[in-house]
C-alpha positions as YAML, in Angstrom:
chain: A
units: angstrom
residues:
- id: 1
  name: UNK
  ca: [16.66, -15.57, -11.01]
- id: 2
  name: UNK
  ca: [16.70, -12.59, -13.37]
- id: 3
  name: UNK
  ca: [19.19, -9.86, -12.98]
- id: 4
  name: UNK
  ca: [19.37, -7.11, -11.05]
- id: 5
  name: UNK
  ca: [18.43, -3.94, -13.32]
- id: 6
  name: UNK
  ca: [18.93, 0.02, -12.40]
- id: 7
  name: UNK
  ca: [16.15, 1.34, -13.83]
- id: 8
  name: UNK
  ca: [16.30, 4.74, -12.13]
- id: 9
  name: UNK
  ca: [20.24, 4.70, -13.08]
- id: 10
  name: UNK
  ca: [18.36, 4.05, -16.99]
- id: 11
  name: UNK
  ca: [15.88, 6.57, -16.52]
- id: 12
  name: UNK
  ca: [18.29, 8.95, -15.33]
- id: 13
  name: UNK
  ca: [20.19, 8.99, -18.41]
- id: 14
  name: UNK
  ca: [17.20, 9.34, -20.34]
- id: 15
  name: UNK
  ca: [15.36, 12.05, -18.18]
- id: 16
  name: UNK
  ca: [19.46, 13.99, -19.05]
- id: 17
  name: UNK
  ca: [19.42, 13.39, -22.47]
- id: 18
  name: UNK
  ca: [15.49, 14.95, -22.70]
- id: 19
  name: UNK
  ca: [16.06, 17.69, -20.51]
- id: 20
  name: UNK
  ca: [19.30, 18.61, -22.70]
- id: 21
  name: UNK
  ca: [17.03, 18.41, -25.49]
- id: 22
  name: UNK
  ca: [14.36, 20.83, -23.93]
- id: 23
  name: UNK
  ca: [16.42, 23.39, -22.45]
- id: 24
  name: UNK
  ca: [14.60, 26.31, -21.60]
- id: 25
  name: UNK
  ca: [10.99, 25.29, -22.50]
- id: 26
  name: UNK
  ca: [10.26, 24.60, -19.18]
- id: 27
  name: UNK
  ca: [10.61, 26.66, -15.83]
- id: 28
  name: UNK
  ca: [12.25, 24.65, -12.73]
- id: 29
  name: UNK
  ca: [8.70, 24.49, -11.24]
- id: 30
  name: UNK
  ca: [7.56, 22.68, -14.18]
- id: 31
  name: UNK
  ca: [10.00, 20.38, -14.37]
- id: 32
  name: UNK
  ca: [9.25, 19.24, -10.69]
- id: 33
  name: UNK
  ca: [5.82, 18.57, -11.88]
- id: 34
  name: UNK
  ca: [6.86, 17.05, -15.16]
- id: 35
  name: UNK
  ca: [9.64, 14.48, -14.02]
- id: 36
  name: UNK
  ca: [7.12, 12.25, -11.83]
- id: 37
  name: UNK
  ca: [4.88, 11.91, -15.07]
- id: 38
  name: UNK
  ca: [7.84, 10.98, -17.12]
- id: 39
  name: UNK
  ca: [9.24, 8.41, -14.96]
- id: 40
  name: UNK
  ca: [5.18, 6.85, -14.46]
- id: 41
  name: UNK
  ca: [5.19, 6.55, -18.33]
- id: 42
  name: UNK
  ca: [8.77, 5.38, -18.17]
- id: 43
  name: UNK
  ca: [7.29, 2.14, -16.44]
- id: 44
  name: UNK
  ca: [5.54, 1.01, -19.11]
- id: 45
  name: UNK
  ca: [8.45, 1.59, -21.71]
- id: 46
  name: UNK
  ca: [10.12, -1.56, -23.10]
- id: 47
  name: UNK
  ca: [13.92, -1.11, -22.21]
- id: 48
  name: UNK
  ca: [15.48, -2.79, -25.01]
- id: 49
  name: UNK
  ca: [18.79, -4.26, -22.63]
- id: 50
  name: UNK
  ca: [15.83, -6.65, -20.65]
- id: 51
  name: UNK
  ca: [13.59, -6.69, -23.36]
- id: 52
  name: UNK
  ca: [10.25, -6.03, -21.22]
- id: 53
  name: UNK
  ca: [8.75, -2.55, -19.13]
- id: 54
  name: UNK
  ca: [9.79, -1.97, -15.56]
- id: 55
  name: UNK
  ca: [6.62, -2.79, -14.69]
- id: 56
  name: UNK
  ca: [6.15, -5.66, -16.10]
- id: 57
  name: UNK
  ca: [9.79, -6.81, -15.53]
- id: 58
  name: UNK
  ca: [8.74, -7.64, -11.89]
- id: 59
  name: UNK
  ca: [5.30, -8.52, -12.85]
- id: 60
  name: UNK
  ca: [6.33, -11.81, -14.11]
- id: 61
  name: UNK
  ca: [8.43, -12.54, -10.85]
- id: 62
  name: UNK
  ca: [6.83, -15.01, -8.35]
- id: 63
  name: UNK
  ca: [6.98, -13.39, -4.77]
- id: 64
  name: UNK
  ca: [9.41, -15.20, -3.25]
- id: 65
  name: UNK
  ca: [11.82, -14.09, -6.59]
- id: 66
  name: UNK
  ca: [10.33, -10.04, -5.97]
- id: 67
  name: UNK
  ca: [11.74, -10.42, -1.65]
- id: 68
  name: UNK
  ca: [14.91, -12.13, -3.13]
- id: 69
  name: UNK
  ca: [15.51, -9.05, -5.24]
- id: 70
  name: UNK
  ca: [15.06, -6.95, -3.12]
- id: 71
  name: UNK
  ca: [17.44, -8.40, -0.33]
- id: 72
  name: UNK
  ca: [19.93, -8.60, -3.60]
- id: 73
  name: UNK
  ca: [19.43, -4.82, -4.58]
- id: 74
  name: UNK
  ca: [20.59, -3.60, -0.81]
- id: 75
  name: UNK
  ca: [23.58, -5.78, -0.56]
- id: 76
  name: UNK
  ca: [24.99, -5.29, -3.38]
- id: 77
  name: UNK
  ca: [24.29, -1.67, -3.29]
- id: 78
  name: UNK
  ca: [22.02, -1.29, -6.60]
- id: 79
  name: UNK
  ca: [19.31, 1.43, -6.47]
- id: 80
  name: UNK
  ca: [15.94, -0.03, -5.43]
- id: 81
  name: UNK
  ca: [13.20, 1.55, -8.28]
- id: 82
  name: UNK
  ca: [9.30, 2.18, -7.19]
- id: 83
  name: UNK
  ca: [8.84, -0.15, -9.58]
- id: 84
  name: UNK
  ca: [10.22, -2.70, -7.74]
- id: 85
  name: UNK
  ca: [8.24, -1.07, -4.36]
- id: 86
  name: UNK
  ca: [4.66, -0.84, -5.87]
- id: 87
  name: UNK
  ca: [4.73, -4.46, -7.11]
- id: 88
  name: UNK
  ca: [6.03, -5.24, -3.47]
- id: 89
  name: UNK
  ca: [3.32, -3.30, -1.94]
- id: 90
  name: UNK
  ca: [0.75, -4.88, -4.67]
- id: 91
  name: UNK
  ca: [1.25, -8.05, -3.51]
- id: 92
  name: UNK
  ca: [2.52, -7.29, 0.51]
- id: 93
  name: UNK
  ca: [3.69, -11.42, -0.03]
- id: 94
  name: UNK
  ca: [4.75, -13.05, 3.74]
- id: 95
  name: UNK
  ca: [8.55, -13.39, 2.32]
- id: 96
  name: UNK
  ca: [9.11, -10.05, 3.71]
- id: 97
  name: UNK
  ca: [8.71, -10.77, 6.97]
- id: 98
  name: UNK
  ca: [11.89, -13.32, 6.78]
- id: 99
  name: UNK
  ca: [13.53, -9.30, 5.87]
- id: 100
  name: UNK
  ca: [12.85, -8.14, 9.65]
- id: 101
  name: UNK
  ca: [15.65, -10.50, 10.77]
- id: 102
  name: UNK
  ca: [18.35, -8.43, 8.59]
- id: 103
  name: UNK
  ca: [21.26, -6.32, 10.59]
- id: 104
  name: UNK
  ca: [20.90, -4.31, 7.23]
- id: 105
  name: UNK
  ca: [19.22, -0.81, 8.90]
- id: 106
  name: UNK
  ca: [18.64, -0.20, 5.25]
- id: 107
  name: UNK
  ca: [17.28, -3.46, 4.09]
- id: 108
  name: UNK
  ca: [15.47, -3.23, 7.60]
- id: 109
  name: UNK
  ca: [13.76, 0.44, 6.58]
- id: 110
  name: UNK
  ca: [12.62, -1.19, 3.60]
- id: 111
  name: UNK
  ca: [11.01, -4.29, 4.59]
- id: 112
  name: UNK
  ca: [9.13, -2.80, 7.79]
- id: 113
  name: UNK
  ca: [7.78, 0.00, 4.79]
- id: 114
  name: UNK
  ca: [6.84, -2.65, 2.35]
- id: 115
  name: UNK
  ca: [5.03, -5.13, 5.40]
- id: 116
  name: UNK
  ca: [3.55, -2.31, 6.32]
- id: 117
  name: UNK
  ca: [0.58, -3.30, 9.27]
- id: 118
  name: UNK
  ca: [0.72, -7.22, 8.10]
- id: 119
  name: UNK
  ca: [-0.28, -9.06, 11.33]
- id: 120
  name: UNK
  ca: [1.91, -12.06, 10.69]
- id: 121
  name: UNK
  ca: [4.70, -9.54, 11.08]
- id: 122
  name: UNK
  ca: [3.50, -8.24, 14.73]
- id: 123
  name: UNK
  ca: [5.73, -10.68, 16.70]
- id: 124
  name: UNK
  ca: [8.91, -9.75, 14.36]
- id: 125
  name: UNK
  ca: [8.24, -5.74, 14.99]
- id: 126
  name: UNK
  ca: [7.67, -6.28, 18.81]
- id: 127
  name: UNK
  ca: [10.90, -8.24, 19.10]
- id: 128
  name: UNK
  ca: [12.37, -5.29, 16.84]
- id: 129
  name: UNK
  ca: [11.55, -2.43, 19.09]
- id: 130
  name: UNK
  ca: [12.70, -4.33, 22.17]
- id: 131
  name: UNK
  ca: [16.12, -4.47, 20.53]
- id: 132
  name: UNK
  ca: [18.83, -1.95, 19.92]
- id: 133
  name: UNK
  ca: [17.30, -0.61, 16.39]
- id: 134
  name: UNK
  ca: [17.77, 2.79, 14.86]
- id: 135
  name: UNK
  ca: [15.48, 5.07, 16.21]
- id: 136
  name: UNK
  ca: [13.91, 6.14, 12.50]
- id: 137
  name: UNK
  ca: [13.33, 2.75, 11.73]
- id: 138
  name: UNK
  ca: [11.91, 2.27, 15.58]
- id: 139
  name: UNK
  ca: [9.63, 4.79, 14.95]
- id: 140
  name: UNK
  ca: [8.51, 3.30, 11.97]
- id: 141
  name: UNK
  ca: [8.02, -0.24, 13.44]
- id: 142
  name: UNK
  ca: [5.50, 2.13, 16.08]
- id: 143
  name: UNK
  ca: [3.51, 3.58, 13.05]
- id: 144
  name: UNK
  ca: [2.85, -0.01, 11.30]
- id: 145
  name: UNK
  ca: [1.72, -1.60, 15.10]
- id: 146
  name: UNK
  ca: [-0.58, 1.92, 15.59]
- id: 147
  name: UNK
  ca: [-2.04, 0.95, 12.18]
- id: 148
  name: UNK
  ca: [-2.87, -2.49, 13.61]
- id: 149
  name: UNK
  ca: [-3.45, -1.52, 17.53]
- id: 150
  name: UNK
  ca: [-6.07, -3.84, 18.56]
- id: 151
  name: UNK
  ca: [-4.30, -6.83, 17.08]
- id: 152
  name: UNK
  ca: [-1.07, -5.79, 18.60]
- id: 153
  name: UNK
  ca: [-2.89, -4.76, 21.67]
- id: 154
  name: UNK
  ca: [-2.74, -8.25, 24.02]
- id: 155
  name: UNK
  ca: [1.16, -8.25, 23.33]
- id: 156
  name: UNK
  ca: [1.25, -4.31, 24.03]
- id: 157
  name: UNK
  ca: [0.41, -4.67, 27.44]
- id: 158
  name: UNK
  ca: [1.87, -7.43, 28.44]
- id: 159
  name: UNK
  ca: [5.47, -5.88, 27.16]
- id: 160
  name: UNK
  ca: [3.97, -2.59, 29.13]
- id: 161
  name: UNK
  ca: [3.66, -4.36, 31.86]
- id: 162
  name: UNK
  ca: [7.19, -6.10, 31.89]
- id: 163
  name: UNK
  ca: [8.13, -2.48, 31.55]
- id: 164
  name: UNK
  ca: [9.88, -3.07, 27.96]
- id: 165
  name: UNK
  ca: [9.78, 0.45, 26.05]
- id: 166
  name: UNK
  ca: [6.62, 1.49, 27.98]
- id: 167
  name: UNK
  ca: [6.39, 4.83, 25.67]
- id: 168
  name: UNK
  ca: [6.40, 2.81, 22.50]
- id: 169
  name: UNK
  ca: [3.59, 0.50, 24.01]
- id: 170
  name: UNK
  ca: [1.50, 3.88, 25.27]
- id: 171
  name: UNK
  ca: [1.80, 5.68, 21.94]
- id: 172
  name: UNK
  ca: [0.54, 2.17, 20.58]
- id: 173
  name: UNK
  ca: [-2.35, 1.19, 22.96]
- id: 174
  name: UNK
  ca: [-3.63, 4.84, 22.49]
- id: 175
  name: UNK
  ca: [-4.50, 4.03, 18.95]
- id: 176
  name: UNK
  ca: [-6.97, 1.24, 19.84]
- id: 177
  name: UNK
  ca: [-10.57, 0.98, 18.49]
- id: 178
  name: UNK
  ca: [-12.27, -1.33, 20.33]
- id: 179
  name: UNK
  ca: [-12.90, -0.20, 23.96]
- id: 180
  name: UNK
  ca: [-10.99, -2.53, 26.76]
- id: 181
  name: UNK
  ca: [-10.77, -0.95, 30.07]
- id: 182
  name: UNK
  ca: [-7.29, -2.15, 30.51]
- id: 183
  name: UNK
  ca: [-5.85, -0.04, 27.85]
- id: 184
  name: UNK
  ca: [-7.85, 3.10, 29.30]
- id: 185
  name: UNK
  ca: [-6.44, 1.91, 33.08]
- id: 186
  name: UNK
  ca: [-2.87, 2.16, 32.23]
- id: 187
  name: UNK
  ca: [-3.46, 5.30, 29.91]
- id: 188
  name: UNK
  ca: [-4.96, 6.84, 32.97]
- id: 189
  name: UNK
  ca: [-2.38, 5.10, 35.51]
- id: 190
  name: UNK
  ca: [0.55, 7.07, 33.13]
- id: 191
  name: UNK
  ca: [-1.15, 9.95, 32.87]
- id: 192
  name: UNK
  ca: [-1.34, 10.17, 37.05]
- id: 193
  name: UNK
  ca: [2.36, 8.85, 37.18]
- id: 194
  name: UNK
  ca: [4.69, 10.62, 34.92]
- id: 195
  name: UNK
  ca: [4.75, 14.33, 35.28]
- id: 196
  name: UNK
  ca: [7.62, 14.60, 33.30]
- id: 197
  name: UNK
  ca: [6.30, 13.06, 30.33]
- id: 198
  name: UNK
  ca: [2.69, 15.18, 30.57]
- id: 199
  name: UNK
  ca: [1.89, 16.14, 27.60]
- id: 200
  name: UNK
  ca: [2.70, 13.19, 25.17]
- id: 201
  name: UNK
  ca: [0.26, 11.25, 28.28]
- id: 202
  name: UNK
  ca: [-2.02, 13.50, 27.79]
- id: 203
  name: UNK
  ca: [-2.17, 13.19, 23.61]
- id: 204
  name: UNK
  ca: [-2.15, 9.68, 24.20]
- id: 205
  name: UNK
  ca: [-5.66, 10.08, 26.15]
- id: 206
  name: UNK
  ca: [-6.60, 12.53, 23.51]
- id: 207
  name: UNK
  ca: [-6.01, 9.64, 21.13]
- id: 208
  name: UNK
  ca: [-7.65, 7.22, 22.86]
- id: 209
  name: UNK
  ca: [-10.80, 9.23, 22.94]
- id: 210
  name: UNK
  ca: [-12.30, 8.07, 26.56]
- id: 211
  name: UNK
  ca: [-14.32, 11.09, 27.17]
- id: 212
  name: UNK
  ca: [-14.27, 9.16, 31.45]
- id: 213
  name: UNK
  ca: [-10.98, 10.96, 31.11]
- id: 214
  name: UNK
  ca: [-12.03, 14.61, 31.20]
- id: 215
  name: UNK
  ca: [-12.29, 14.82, 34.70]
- id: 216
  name: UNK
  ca: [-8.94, 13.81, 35.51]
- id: 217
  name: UNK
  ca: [-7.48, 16.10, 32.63]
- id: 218
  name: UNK
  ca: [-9.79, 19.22, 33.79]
- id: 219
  name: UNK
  ca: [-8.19, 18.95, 37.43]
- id: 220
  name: UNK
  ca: [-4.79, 18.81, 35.99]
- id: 221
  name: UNK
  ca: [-4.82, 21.68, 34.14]
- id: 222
  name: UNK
  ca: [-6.37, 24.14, 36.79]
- id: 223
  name: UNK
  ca: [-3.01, 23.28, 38.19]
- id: 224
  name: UNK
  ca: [-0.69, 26.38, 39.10]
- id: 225
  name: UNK
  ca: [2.42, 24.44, 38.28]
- id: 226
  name: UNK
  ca: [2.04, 23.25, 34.67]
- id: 227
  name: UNK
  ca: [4.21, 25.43, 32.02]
- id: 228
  name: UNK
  ca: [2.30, 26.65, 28.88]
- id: 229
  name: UNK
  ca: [3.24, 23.76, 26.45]
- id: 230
  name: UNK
  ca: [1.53, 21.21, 28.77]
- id: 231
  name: UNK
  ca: [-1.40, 23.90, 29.25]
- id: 232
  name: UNK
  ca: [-1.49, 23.49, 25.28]
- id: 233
  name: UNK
  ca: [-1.63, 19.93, 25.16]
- id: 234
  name: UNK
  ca: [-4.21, 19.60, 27.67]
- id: 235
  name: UNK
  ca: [-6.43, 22.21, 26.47]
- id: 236
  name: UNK
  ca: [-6.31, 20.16, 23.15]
- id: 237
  name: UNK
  ca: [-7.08, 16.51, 25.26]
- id: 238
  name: UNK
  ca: [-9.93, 18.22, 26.65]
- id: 239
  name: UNK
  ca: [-11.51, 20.02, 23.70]
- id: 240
  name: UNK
  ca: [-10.99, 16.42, 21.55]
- id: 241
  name: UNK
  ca: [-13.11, 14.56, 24.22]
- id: 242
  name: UNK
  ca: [-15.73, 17.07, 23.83]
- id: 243
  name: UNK
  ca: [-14.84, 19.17, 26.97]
- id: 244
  name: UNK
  ca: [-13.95, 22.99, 27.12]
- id: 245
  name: UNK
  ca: [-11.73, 24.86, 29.52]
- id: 246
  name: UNK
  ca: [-12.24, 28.56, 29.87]
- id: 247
  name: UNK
  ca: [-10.23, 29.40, 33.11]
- id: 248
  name: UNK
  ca: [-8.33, 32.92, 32.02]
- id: 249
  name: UNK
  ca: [-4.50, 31.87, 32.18]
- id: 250
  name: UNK
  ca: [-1.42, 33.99, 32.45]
- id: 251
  name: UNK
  ca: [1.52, 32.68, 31.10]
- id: 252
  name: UNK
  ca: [3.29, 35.81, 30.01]
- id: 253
  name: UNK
  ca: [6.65, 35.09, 32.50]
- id: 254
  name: UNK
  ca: [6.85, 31.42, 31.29]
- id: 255
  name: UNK
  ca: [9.81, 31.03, 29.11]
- id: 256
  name: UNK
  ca: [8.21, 28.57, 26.50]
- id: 257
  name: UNK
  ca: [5.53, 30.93, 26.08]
- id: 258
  name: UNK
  ca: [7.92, 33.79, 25.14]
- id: 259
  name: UNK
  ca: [10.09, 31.41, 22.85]
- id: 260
  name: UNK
  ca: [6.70, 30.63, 20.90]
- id: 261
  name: UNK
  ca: [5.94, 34.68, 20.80]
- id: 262
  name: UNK
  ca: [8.91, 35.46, 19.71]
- id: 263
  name: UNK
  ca: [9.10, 33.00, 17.05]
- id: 264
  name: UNK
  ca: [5.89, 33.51, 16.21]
- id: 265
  name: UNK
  ca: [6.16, 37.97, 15.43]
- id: 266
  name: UNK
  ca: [4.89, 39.31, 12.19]
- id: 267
  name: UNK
  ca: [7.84, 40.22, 10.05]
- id: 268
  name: UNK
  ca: [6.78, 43.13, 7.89]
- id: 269
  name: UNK
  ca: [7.62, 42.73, 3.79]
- id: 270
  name: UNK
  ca: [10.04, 45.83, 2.88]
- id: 271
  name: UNK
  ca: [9.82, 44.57, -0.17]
- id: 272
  name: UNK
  ca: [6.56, 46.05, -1.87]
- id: 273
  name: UNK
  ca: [6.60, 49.52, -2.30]
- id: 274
  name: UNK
  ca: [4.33, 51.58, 0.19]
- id: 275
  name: UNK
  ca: [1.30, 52.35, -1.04]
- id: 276
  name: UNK
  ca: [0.65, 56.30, -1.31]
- id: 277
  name: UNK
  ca: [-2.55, 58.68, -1.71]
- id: 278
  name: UNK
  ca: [-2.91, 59.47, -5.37]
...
């Protein structure tokens, strides 16, 4: 196994020494645009301490040695490099999944990342969001099964069903290609059901893209009761299925409406002189 290397620590001390060297050619904008380009090129510069590129230092490792080192790199603290990421994302090999068993959070965050929407790795992330998980790294367990929906999409409603994290399961089912009235049912059935939770339901039907829904969503916002945020969201569900909804509205006494128009006044710029008839 080779050693662990910092090669952002190594870069780091290079990118200091080359800035000290430049000092005042470039403008802090440039620079932003400039350090990205450097540290591309410095991947394919032979560091002379391991003898090869960063690139091509993990390159020559065999997958299971590229999950190894990264597992190594978290627990014993040293900086993981994009280097080491890309070639991980490259190659996307199944040792990663064996990662999604970690109590690391941050060793966690990086394997779900790197698996990305691998279906081998749907019963891992399933069992992951059913368990007491950060919710950043929850969130990002959602995102890789949304990528994946209709593969994940027998084991998302039967979890739904169970009533294990029902939200996560909506906000995943919603993303499904492939029509399957049982997915559009229980969209519809939470829609109906949860008033509190209105206008992520309604996004999630939006999503979907069932225009059968429009009916349902048209009725719902003619309501009298709804606030102006899930008048918004609504308006938007019906316009993405193809619908329109012209009703005049008044929501000038709801507070969520003033919030947004008061957020949302023009400021006036003091700062350029008023212009003046010659």
């Amino acid at each position: 196994m080779k050693k662990l290397v910092d090669f952002d620590g190594l870069f780091d001390e290079k990118l200091s020494v080359y800035m000290e060297e430049n000092a005042g050619k470039y403008t802090e904008k440039q620079w932003e645009t400039l350090i990205p380009k450097l540290y591309k090129k410095f991947g394919d510069t032979v560091i002379k301490s391991v003898n090869s590129t960063p690139n091509a230092y993990y390159a020559d490792m065999s997958d299971d040695e590229l999950v190894e080192t990264l597992r190594r790199h978290v627990e014993e603290g040293v900086p993981v490099s994009d280097f080491l990421c890309r070639e991980l994302e490259k190659r996307r090999p199944e040792g990663l999944i064996s990662l999604l068993d970690t109590k690391n959070e941050q060793l966690l965050s990086f394997a779900v990342n790197l698996t990305g929407n691998m279906t081998k790795a749907f019963p891992a992330y399933f069992k992951l969001i059913s368990s007491k998980i950060d919710s950043e790294i929850k969130d990002l367990i959602v995102d890789q099964l949304k990528a994946g929906a209709d593969e994940a999409k027998s084991r998302a409603l039967e979890l739904y069903e169970k009533g294990e994290s029902r939200e996560s399961m909506l906000e995943i089912l919603s993303r499904c290609k492939l029509r399957d009235e049982r997915v559009f049912n229980v969209l519809m059935q939470a829609f109906r059901e949860t008033a509190d939770e209105l206008p992520m339901h309604a996004s999630y039907l939006a999503a979907y893209g069932d225009e059968r829904a429009l009916p349902v969503l048209l009725d719902r916002i003619d309501g009298e009761d709804i606030n102006y945020l899930e008048y918004q969201e609504l308006k938007y569900a019906i316009e993405s299925l193809g619908g329109s909804y012209t009703r005049p509205r008044d929501f000038s006494d709801d507070p969520y409406f003033i919030e947004i128009a008061e957020q949302s006044q023009y400021v006036p710029d003091f700062s350029e002189k008023k212009k003046t008839d010659a």
